[in-house]
C-alpha positions in Angstrom: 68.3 25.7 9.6 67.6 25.2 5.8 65.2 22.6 5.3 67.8 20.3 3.8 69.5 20.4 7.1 66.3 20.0 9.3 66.0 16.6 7.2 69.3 15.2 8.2 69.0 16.4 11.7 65.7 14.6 11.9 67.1 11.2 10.2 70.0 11.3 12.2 68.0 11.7 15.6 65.4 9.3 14.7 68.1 7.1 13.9 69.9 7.3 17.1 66.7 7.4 19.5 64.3 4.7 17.8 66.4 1.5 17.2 64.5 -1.7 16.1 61.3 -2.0 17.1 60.7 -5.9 18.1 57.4 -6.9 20.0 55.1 -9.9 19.8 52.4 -8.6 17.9 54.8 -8.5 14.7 53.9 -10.8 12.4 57.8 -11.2 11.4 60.7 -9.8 12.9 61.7 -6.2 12.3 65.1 -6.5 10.9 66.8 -4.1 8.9 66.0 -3.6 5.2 69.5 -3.5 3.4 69.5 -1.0 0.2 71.5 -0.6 -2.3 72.1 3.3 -3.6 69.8 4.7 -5.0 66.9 2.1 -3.3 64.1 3.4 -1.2 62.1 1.9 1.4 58.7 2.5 1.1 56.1 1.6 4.0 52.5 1.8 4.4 49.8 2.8 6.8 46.3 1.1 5.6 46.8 -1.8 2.7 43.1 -1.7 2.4 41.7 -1.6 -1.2 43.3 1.5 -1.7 46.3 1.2 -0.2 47.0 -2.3 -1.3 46.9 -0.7 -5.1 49.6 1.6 -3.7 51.6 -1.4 -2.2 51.3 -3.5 -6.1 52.5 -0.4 -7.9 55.7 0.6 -5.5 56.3 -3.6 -5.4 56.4 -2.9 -9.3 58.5 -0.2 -9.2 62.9 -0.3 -9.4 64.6 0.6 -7.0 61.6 0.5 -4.3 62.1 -1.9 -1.0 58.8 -2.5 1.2 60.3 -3.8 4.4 56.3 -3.2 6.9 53.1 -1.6 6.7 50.5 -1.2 9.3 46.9 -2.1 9.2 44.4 -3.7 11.9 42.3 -5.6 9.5 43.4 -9.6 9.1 42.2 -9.9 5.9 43.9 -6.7 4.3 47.6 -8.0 6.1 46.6 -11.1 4.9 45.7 -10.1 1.0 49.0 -7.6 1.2 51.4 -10.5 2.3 50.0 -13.0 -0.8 50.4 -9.7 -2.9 54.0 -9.2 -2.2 54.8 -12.7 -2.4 53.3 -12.9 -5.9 55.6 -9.9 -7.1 58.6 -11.9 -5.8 59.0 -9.3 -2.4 59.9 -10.7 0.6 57.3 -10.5 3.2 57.0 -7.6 5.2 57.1 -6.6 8.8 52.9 -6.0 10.1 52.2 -3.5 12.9 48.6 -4.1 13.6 48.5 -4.2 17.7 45.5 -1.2 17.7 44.5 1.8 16.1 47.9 3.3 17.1 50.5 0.7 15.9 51.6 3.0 13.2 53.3 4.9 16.0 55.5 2.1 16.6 56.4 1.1 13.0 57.3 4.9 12.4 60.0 4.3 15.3 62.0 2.4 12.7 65.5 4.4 10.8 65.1 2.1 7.9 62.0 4.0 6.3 61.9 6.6 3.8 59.2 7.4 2.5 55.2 6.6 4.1 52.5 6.3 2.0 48.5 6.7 4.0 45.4 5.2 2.9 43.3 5.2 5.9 39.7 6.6 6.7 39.9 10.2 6.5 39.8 11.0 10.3 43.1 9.6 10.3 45.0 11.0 7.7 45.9 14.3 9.4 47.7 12.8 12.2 49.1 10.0 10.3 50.9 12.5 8.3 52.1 14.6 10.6 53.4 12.0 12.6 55.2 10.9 9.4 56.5 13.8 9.0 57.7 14.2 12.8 59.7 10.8 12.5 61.8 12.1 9.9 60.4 10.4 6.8 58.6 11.6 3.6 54.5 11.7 3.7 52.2 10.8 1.2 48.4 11.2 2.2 45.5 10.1 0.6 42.4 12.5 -0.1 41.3 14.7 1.6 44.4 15.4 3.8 42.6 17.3 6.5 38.7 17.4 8.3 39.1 21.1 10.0 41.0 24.4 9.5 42.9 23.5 12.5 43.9 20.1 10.8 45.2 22.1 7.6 47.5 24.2 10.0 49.1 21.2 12.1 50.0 19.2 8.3 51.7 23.1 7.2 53.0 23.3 10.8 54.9 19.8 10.6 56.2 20.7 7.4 57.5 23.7 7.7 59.2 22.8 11.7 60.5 19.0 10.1 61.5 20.2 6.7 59.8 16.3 5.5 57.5 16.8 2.6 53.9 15.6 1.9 52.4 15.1 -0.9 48.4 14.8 -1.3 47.7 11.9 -3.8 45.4 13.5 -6.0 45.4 11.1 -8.7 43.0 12.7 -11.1 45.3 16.0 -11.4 47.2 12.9 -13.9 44.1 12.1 -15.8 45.0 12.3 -19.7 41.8 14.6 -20.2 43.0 16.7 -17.3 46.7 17.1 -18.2 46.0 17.7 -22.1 43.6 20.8 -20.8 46.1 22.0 -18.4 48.6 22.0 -21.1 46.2 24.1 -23.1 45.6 26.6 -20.3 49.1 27.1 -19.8 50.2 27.7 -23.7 47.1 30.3 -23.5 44.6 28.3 -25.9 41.2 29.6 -24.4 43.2 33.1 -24.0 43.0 34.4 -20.0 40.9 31.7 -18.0 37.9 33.5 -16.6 35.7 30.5 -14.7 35.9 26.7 -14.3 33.4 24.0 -12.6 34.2 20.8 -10.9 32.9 18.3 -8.7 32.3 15.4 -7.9 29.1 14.0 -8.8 28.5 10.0 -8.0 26.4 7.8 -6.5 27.8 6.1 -3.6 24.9 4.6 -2.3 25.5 1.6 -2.9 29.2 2.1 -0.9 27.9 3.8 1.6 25.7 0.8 3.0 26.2 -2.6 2.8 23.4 -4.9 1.2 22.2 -5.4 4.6 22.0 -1.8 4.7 24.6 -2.0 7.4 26.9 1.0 8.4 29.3 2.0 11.0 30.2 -1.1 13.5 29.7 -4.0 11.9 29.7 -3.2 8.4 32.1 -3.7 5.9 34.2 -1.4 3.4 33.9 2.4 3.0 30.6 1.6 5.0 32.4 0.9 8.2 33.4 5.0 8.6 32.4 6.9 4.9 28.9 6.9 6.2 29.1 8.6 9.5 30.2 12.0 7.7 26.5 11.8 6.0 25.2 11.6 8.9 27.1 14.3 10.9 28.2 17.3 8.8 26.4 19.4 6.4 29.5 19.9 4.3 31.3 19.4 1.3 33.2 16.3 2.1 35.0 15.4 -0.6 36.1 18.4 -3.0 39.9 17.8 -4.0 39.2 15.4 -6.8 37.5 17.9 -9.0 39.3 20.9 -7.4 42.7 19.7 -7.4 43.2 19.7 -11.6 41.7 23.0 -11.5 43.9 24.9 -8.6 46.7 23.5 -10.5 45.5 25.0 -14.0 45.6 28.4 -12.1 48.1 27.9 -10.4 47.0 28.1 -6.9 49.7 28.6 -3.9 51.7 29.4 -6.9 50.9 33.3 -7.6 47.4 32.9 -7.3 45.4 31.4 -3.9 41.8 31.1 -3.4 40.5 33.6 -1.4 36.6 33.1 -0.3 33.9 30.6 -0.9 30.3 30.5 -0.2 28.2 27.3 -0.4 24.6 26.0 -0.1 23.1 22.7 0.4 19.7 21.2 -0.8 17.8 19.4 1.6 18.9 15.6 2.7 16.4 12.8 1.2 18.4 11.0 -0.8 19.9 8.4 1.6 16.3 8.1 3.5 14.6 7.5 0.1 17.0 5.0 -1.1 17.3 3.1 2.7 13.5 2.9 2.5 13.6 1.4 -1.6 15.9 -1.3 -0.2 14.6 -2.3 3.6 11.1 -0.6 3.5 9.9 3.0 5.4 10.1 1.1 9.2 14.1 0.3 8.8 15.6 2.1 11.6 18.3 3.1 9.3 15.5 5.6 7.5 14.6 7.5 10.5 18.1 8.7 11.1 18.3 12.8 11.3 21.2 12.8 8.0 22.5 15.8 8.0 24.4 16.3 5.2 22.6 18.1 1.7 22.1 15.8 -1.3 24.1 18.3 -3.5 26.1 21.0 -2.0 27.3 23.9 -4.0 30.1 25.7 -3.1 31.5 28.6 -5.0 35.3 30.3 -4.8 36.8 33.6 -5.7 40.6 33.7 -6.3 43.0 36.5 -5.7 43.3 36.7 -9.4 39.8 37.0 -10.2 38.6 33.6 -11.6 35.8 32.3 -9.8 35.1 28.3 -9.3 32.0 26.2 -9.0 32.6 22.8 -7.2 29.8 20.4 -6.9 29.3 17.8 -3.9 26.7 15.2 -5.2 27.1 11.6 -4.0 23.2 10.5 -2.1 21.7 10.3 -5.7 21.6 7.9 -8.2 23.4 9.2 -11.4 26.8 7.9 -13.0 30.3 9.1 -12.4 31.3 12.4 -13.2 33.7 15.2 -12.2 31.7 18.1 -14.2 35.0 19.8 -15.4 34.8 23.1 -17.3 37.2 25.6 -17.9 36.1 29.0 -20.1 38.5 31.8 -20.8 38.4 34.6 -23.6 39.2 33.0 -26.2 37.4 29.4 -25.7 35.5 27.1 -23.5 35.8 23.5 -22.6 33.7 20.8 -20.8 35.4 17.3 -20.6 34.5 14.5 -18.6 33.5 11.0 -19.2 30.3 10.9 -22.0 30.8 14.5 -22.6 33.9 16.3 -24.0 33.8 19.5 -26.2 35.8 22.3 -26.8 35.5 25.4 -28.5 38.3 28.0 -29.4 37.3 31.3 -31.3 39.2 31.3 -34.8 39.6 27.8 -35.0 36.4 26.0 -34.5 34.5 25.8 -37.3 31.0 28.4 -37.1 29.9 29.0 -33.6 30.1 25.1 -33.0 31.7 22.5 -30.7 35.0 20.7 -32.1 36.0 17.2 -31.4 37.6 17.5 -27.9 39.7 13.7 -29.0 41.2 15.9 -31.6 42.6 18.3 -29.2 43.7 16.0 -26.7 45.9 14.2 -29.5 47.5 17.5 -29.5 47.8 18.6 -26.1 48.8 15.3 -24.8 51.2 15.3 -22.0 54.8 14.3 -22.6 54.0 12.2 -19.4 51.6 9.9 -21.2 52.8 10.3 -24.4 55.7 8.6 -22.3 54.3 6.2 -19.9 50.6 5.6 -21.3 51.2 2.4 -22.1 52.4 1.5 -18.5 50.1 3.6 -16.8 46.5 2.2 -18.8 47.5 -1.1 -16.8 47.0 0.7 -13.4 44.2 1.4 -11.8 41.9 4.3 -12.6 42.4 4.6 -16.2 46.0 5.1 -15.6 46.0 7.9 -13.3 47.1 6.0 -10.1 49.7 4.7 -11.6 51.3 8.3 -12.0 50.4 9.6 -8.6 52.4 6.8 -7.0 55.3 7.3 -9.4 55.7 10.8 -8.2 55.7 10.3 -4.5 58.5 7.5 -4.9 60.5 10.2 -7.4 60.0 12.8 -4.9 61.3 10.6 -2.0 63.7 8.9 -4.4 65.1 12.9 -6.0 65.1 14.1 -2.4 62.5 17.0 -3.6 59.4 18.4 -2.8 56.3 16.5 -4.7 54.7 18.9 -7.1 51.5 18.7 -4.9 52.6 20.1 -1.5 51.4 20.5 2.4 50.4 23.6 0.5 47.7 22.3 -1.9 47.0 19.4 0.7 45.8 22.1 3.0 44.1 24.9 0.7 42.3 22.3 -1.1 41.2 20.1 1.7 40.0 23.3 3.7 37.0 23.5 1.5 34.9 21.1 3.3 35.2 22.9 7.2 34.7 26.4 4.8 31.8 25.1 3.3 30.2 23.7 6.6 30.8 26.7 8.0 29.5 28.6 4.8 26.0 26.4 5.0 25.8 27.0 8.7 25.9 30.4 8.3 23.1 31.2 5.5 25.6 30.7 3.2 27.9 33.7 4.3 31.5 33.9 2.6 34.3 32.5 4.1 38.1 33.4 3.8 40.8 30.8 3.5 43.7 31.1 5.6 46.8 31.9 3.7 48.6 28.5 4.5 51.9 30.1 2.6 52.1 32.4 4.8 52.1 35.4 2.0 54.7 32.9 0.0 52.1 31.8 -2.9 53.0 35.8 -4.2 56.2 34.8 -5.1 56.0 30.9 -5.6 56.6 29.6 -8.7 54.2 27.2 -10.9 55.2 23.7 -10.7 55.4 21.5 -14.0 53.8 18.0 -12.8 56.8 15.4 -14.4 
């Protein structure tokens, strides 16, 4: 079966074997979202902070119904309902009867298109479930803990034919895009190494005041924590990697091919949980596990090799350390520091503006929709990540970041666990194309 045909056979089965789902812990009855052509119905699993930004942007969107969304937390159904009321939506249908009531809203024929904003554990099987019920995926990052989750979000795919998209929002920042314009027209000549990261303090996210965590606590607290504690890993690596696989085109004649990492010792957490509640807190005798800044370093089929940075138990401000250098130039850009240099056009053996540069690489998508965008959250960039998962489900096409680049990318933290464990010992990624990414062709993010 072609995958268009898997699609319908999925809809049409969904449709015939789910129904409406009615039961008592919906807060308002299930009835069918009417849509006029060219509409979609969009629904969402977690309408916390993150996911609620998701919710205001598709409520702002044409063409875009939201007739549920799932989510356990009162407060967040609460927050979402007053949201969608105050873009002149109709209030949606809640599934939050336990950690599984997204099962049950994914029973429904009149949804489209999902989107996931839920603690990471969750997002693998969120998405493939998605996917399994016949309906478009959109996950939030990172898509998958383990190998074995990478495998089950390519496996769903590629037996439903339903696409998923990771929501890598940064891959839309304005820096980003104008620098991946420049790559592609060849203005630092054949790309040789990049950096990336993320580097951030989240210190003050991963406890509360109280210097709660876990049960109890509140926010990111409530389940970021626990992966501090747990696994010596890089946790968190597709916001500075995903811009960069896309400037070299990763799954898309290039893949990366082996990475080895180290970690520096853990004190970071300790030190700050004894600043805020004193050497005797409990909280500062905990055995965390996971290494203040961890290193990891990839080698691509094509040569390059990437440096990507974990560092999020210090203090220091935000920053994604991008770098790209090629033959014919070099560029660091992030926020308080952005230079470029290109041979034969920089002035001496100096640094130019990078503003400059930008103003000339822009991308047609902000020269476009800046305006829109700088109203969004994130500088803009969110605003285009949900815009291209409701286009994708709208065109009926795949997103231009794929189950693909969802798993590759997400795969770095179980590698570089792995990697640590092992004295730092390379580790190979799986081909998740399945040899495909040979003849795959690069993707132009619109």
């Amino acid at each position: 079966m072609t995958k268009s045909s898997r699609r319908s056979f999925l809809k049409t089965a969904t449709a015939a074997g789910a129904g409406i789902f009615v039961a008592p812990h919906i807060a308002k009855a299930g009835a069918k979202t009417k849509k006029k052509s060219g509409e979609v119905n969009i629904a969402f699993i977690g309408v916390g902070g993150r996911g609620r930004g998701h919710v205001a942007r598709a409520a702002q969107t044409e063409g875009v119904n939201i007739p549920c969304f799932c989510d356990i937390d009162p407060a967040a159904v609460e927050a979402t309902q007053k949201l969608l009321k105050e873009r002149g939506k109709p209030e949606a249908t809640v599934y939050s009867d336990g950690e599984h009531a997204y099962k049950e809203m994914l029973k429904r024929d009149d949804i489209d298109g999902v989107i996931i904003s839920t603690p990471w554990l969750w997002h693998t099987r969120m998405a493939v479930a998605t996917m399994k019920s016949g309906k478009y995926a959109a996950v939030e990052v990172s898509a998958a803990n383990t190998i074995e989750e990478c495998w089950d979000l390519v496996n769903a795919y590629e037996e439903t034919g339903m696409p998923c998209m990771i929501l890598e929002n940064v891959n839309y920042r304005r820096d980003v895009m104008a620098v991946m314009n420049m790559v592609k027209q060849g203005i630092f000549g054949e790309v040789v190494h990049a950096r990336c990261g993320y580097r951030h303090s989240l210190l003050n996210v991963k406890f509360n005041k109280d210097l709660k965590f876990g049960e109890g606590s509140h926010g990111e607290a409530r389940w970021r924590t626990q992966h501090s504690l747990t696994r010596n890993a890089d946790v968190y690596p597709t916001h500075g990697l995903g811009p960069i696989a896309a400037m070299l085109d990763i799954n898309r004649g290039n893949r990366f091919l082996y990475l080895t990492s180290v970690a520096s010792k853990a004190v970071g957490l300790k030190d700050y949980i004894e600043e805020k509640g004193g050497k005797d807190h409990p909280n500062a005798k905990l055995p965390w596990k996971q290494g203040d800044i961890i290193t990891s370093t990839i080698k691509t089929t094509n040569g390059e090799t990437i440096i990507v940075t974990h560092d999020c138990n210090l203090p220091r401000p935000y920053s994604l350390n991008f770098h790209v250098a090629g033959t014919d130039g070099v560029t660091d850009f992030d926020y308080g520091h952005r230079r470029i240099h290109v041979e034969g056009q920089t002035k001496g053996h100096g640094w130019d503006d990078f503003k400059a540069w930008q103003d000339k690489y822009d991308h047609p998508l902000w020269k476009k929709y800046g305006e829109i965008a700088n109203g969004s959250g994130h500088g803009g960039i969110d605003y285009f990540v949900t815009r291209e998962f409701i286009n994708a489900v709208k065109e009926q096409r795949e997103p231009v970041m794929d189950v693909y680049d969802a798993a590759a990318w997400s795969s770095v933290t179980p590698l570089s666990e792995a990697s640590i464990a092992q004295g730092s010992a390379p580790q190979y990624f799986p081909d998740f194309t399945r040899g495909t990414w040979i003849n795959r062709k690069p993707v132009e993010f619109k």
